[in-house]
N, C-alpha and C positions, 0 to 999 in steps of 0.2 A: 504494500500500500504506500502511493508517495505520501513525502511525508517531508516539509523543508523545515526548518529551522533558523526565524528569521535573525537576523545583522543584531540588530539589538533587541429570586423573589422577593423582589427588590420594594420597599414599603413606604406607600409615599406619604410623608408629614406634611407636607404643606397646605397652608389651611384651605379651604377653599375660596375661588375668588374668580372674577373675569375671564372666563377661557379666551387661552393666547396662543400663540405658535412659540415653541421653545428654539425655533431656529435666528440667526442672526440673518440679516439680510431677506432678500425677496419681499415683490410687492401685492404680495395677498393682503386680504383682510385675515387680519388672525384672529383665530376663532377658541382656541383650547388652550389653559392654564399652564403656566409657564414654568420651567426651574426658578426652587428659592434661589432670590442673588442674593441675599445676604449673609456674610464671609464666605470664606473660598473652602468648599467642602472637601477632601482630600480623593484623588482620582482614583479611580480601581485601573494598578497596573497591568495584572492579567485579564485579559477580554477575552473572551472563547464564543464565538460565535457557534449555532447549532443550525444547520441550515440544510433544504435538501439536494441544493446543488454548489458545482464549484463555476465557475465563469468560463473554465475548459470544456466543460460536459454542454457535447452537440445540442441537448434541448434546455440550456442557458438562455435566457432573457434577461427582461429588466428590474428583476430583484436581484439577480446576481450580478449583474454591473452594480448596482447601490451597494450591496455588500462589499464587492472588492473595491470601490471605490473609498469607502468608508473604514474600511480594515486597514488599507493602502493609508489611506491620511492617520490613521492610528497609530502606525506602527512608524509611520515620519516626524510623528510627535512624541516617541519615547513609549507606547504601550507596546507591551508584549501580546501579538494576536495570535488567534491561534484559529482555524474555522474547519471545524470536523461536521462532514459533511458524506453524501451517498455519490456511490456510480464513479467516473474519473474525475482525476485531481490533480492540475496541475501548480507547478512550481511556480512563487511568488515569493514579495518580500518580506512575508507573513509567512506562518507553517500554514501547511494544509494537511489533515489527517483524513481520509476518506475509513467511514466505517462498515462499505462492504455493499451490497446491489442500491440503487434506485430505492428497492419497496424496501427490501430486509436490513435497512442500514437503522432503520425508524424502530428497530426491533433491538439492534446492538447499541444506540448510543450510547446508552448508561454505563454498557461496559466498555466502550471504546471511549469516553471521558474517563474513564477510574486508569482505564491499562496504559491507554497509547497517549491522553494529554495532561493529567492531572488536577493538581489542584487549580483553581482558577480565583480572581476577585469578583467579576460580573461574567455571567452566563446568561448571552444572548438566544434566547429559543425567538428563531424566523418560520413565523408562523403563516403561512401560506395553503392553508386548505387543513391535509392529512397533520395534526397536532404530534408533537412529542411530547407534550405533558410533564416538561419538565419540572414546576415544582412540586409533584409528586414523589421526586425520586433525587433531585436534587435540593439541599437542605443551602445552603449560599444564597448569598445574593442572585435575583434572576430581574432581569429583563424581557417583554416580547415586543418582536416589531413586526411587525403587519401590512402590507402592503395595502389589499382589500380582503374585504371576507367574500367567502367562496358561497354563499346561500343560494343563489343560480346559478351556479357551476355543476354541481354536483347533479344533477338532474339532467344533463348533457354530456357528462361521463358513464354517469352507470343509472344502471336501472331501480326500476324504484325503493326496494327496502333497504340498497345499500347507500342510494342516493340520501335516504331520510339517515340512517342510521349516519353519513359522513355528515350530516348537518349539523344535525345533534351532539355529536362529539366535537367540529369544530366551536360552534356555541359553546359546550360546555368548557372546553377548554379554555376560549379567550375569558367569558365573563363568568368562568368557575375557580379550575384551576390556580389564575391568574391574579383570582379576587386578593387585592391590594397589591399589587405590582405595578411599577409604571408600564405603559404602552407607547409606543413609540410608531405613530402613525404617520404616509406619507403626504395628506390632504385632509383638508377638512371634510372631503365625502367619506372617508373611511374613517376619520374618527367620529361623523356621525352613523356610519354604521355599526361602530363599537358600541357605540352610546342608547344607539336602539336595541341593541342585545342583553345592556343592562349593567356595561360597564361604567363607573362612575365618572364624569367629565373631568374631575380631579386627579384624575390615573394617567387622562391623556395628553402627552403630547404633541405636537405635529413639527416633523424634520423634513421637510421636501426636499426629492429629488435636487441633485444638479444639473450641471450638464458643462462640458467643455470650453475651451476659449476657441470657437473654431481654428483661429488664424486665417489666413489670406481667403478669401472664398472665390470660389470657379465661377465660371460665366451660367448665368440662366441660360436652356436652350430656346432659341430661336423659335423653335416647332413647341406646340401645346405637346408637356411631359405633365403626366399626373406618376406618385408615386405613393404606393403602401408599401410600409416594411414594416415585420414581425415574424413570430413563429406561425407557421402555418397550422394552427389548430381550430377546432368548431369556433369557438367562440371569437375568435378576431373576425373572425362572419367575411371574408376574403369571397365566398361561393355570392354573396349578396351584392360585394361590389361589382365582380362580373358580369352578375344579370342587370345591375344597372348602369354599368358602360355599354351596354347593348342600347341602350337608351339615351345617353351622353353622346356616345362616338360620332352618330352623325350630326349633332348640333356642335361639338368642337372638334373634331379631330382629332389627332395625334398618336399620343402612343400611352398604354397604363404599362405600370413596370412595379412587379411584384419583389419585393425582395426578402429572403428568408427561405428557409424550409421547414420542415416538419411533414408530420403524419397524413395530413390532408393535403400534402401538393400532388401526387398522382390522380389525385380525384379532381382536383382545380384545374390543373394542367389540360383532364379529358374534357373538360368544359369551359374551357377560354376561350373566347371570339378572337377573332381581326386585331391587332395594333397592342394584343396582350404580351409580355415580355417578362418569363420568370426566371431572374438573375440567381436565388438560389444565393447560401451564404458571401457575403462580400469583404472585400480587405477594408480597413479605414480609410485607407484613400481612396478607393471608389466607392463608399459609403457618403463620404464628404462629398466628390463630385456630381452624384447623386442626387444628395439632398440640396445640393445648391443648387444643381440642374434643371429640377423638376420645379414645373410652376405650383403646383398645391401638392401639399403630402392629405392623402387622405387615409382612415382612420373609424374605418366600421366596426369597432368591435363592440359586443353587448356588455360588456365588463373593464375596467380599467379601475388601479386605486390610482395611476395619475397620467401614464402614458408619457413616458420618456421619450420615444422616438418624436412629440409632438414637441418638446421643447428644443430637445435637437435640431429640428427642419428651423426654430423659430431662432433658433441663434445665427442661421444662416440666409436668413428674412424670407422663407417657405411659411406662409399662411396655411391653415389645416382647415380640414373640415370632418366633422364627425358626429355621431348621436348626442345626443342630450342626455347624455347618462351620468353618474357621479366618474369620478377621477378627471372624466375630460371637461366637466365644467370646472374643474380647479384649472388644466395645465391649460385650457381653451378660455381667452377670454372675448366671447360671441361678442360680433359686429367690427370688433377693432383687433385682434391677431388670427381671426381667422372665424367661420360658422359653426355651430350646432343646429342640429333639424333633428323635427320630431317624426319624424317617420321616412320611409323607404322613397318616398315623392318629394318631401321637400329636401333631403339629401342630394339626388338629382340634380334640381333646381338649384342648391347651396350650389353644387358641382358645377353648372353650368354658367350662373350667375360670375363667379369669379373667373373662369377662363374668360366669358366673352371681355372682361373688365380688365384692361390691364390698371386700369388709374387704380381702381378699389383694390383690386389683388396687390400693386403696387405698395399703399399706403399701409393694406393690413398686414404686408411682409416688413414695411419698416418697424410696424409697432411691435410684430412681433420679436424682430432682434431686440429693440430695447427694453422691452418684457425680458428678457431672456438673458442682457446680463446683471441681471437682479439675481438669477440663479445660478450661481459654482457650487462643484462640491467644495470648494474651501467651507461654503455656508455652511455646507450637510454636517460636515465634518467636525464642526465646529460647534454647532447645534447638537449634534448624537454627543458629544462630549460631557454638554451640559448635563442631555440628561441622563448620562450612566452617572457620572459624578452626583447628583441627586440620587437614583436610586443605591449607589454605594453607600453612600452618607447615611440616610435614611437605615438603609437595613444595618450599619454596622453601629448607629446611634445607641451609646449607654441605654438601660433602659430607665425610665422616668424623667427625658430629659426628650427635649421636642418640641 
């Protein structure tokens, strides 16, 4: 199992008050109660992140870019990270511990924290559907961070008594398990998803995503380029934009360009029309040219806790367009960096609308960049800091003192 070794239930006191965003930076309204600042509470040097993927493993997305983004600034600020996790693992500045398949790794954590990482000061459990339930089993300091909650996922995965049964265990997990732990969420739609489950608005945090300094950006192409990029699975709804480039194409032209893979690209692929283009994994630098290239990034999926690739396109003045669901009303701010529509028609229309317009498409690509350097991961990094140093504090507080 690799395994590098890098260079160098957590209880929240804080009274209640105002919900804020604990991150530094970016131009939300913040919504959810913040780290105490008052004195400098002492950091947890060992972080151990529990997560089900590594940023190596081919079905990596956008919680494992946040993770190794976030471990990566940890471990440049003096923490010792550690992120034991399923399936391959590769070498970073950080250890990586892999504790053995995808599913059965969710089964050995306990042991592969006790054998292969040790002791720890904050144990982050990344909670992304299937639960590890860590303070069940882990008596330490703990953290969970949450991307979105999976409540219509699981009914798209599997079939009904297991779909119910994974509901139920995620639920119990975050607002059981967890009850008095900070959470560390990446939008204000997922921490009011936490909130609706019955987690206390005092528990949450919100640390938003980053995103890059692009540097130099490539030329926009000449020819209407629309672009999606993600994992090819049910739920980025890829099979819906299809059917509605059939409907698009001959009002604008051009070319859609699919980028990513996954489990549903043979099935998309056999039902692609005309001027469709699936690039299939890409380098950074043609990711960049890409995104800079493409006049709108669109962005169908039924689920998002904030959709990274949308701030991405917007740092390199790519306006989005996508559903009106929770995450992409955080990272989408509708009329001015790019549309939301309520349904499968006015999607279309968003669609078409902005190609025939180069003035509006123009305008909402500038705003979009300047939205967008409001977000670095310096912030993220910086903000996740805050609140492990809070739930450290917290849980190692003498006790009668708070």
């Amino acid at each position: 199992m690799p395994q590098h070794v890098p260079p160098v239930a957590a209880r929240a006191a804080a009274a209640p008050a105002p919900r804020r965003s604990a991150e530094a930076g970016g131009s939300e309204s913040v919504l959810h109660h913040s780290p105490a600042s008052s004195g400098s509470p002492a950091a947890p040097r060992r972080i151990v992140f529990l997560a089900r993927r590594d940023l190596g493993n081919p079905a990596a997305g956008g919680s494992e870019l946040l993770i190794d983004r976030i471990a990566a600034g940890l471990t440049d600020h003096g923490h010792q990270v550690t992120l034991l996790c399923g399936g391959p693992a590769a070498y970073r500045d950080y250890r990586v511990v892999s504790a053995g398949g995808d599913a059965g790794h969710f089964l050995r954590a306990r042991r592969a924290l006790t054998r292969q990482v040790g002791d720890c000061d904050l144990l982050v459990e990344v909670c992304n559907g299937m639960p590890y339930l860590a303070p069940l089993w882990h008596r330490g300091p703990t953290l969970c961070l949450v991307n979105h909650v999976h409540t219509d996922l699981w009914g798209m995965r599997y079939p009904g008594p297991a779909a119910r049964l994974g509901r139920r265990l995620e639920h119990w997990a975050l607002a059981g398990t967890h009850r008095g732990n900070l959470m560390v969420a990446v939008s204000g739609s997922t921490a009011d998803a936490l909130s609706n489950l019955g987690v206390p608005d005092e528990q949450i945090r919100i640390v938003h995503n980053g995103v890059e300094d692009p540097g130099q950006l490539a030329p926009t192409s000449a020819e209407p380029v629309f672009l999606a990029m993600g994992r090819l699975v049910e739920y980025k709804r890829i099979d819906l934009l299809l059917r509605l480039w059939e409907r698009v194409r001959p009002v604008t032209g051009g070319r859609l360009v699919i980028v990513g893979d996954g489990p549903e690209r043979a099935r998309l692929e056999a039902m692609a029309g005309p001027g469709v283009t699936f690039a299939g994994h890409v380098s950074e630098a043609e990711k960049h040219r890409l995104l800079c290239e493409a006049w709108l990034l669109l962005h169908p999926s039924m689920v998002e806790g904030w959709g990274l690739v949308v701030m991405e396109a917007a740092a390199r003045g790519t306006p989005a367009v996508g559903f009106d669901i929770p995450g992409l009303r955080d990272s989408i701010e509708h009329g001015s960096t790019g549309l939301l529509a309520r349904g499968e028609s006015s999607f279309a229309a968003a669609w078409c609308t902005l190609a025939l317009s180069a003035e509006r498409r123009g305008a909402m690509g500038r705003a979009a960049r300047t939205r967008a350097e409001s977000f670095r991961w310096s912030n993220t990094v910086q903000g996740f800091r805050a609140v492990a140093a809070e739930a450290f504090a917290a849980a190692t507080r003498p006790a009668g003192r708070g």
